[in-house]
C-alpha positions, 0 to 999 in steps of 0.5 A: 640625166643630162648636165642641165638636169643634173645641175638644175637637181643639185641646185634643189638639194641645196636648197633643202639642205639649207631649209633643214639648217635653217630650221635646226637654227632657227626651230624650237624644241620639239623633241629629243633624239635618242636610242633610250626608252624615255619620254620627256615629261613636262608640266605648264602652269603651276605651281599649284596647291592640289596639283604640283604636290599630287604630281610629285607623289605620282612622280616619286611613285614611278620613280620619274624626273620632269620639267616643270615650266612655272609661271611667275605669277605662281612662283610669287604666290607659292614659293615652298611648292617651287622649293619642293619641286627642286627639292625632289630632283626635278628640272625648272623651266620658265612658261612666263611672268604670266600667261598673256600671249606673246604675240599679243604683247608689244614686241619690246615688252616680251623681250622685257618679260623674258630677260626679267623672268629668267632673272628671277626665277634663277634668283628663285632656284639658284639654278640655270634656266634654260628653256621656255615654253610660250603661253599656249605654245603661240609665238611669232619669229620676233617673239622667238628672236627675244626668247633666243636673244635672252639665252633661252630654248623656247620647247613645244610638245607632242603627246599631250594628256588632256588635262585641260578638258572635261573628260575621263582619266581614261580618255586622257590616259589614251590621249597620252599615248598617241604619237608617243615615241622614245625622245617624245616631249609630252605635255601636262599640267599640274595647275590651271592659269586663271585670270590672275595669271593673265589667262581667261581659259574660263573654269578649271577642269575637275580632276586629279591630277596625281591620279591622271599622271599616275596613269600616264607613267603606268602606260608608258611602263607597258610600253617600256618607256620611263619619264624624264626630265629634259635636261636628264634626256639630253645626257644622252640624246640630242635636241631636235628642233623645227621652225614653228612660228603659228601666232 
């Protein structure tokens, strides 16, 4: 290889370098580095009568931790079930004063939302926030900037468990398993934001909800694999992040 190449090759090395640095600054969660055999479970929308109770139970069943992203459209209506998801030893995170789009929301707004989101469910908790999850998983770089802007980690998913459609547990207990990996952030619900929370997703789908996630921690045992929280996975693993910014 002669000098021009060598140096013309080095040029595009750094320019990677740099793209990968940027999007470790810039990226959202998306998953965690680790050796341990755990998943990192996560729950959106709730709290809810009829989910968050039959999570737990299947939770204390398998002897689980998750991270619950609560909406405080939710928090406001049902505080005892915020209480007892603290109560059983569990992570919360903030998935939004409600469910609205960030970028359908005027840019000043979201920021407002945020900060006073974060504001009070700390007050609720009497505990740290340290995540976000965006509604829908939609965010653009400026929405981005005022979730960061107000101290928060905005987290994605992999692995999901198709708790929102209409299909069987079995189908959601396979759905669960694909893709999934040591470190993996795997997405579930235990509510279903209606348009009380500023979501129009049309009717909720008929399901159990401590039945599926049973399901899924059974799984994920024949596997060797346990759940998590993320706060608990990060104890001995580290956060990996990428830049995605899908609007």
């Amino acid at each position: 290889m002669n000098a021009l190449a060598t140096a013309r090759s080095a040029a595009v090395a750094a320019r990677r370098s740099a793209r990968r640095s940027a999007g470790t600054l810039l990226g959202s969660a998306v998953e965690v580095r680790t050796e341990r055999p755990e998943v990192v479970l996560t729950f959106d929308d709730g709290p809810e009568p009829g989910g968050t109770d039959k999570v737990l139970s299947a939770l204390d069943g398998a002897g689980a931790t998750a991270t619950f992203f609560v909406l405080l459209t939710r928090v406001r209506r049902y505080r005892s079930l915020l209480d007892e998801v603290l109560a059983a030893g569990h992570e919360v995170a903030l998935h939004g004063v409600d469910h609205r789009a960030l970028p359908t929301l005027p840019a000043d707004e979201v920021a407002r939302l945020v900060r006073g989101g974060r504001a009070e469910l700390e007050d609720a908790t009497g505990r740290p926030v340290r995540w976000f999850r965006p509604p829908y998983g939609r965010q653009t770089f400026r929405n981005w900037r005022s979730v960061t802007g107000a101290g928060l980690i905005p987290v994605l998913w992999g692995p999901t468990t198709w708790d929102w459609k209409d299909v069987s547990v079995a189908e959601r207990v396979a759905k669960s398993q694909q893709g999934v990996r040591s470190g993996a952030i795997v997405l579930a619900h235990d509510g279903f934001a209606g348009p009380a929370d500023g979501a129009c997703d049309g009717p909720p789908p008929v399901l159990d909800r401590g039945e599926v996630i049973a399901g899924v921690l059974e799984a994920y045992a024949d596997h060797g694999l346990s759940a998590c929280s993320l706060e608990h996975a990060l104890l001995s693993g580290d956060l990996v992040r990428e830049t995605w910014f899908p609007g």
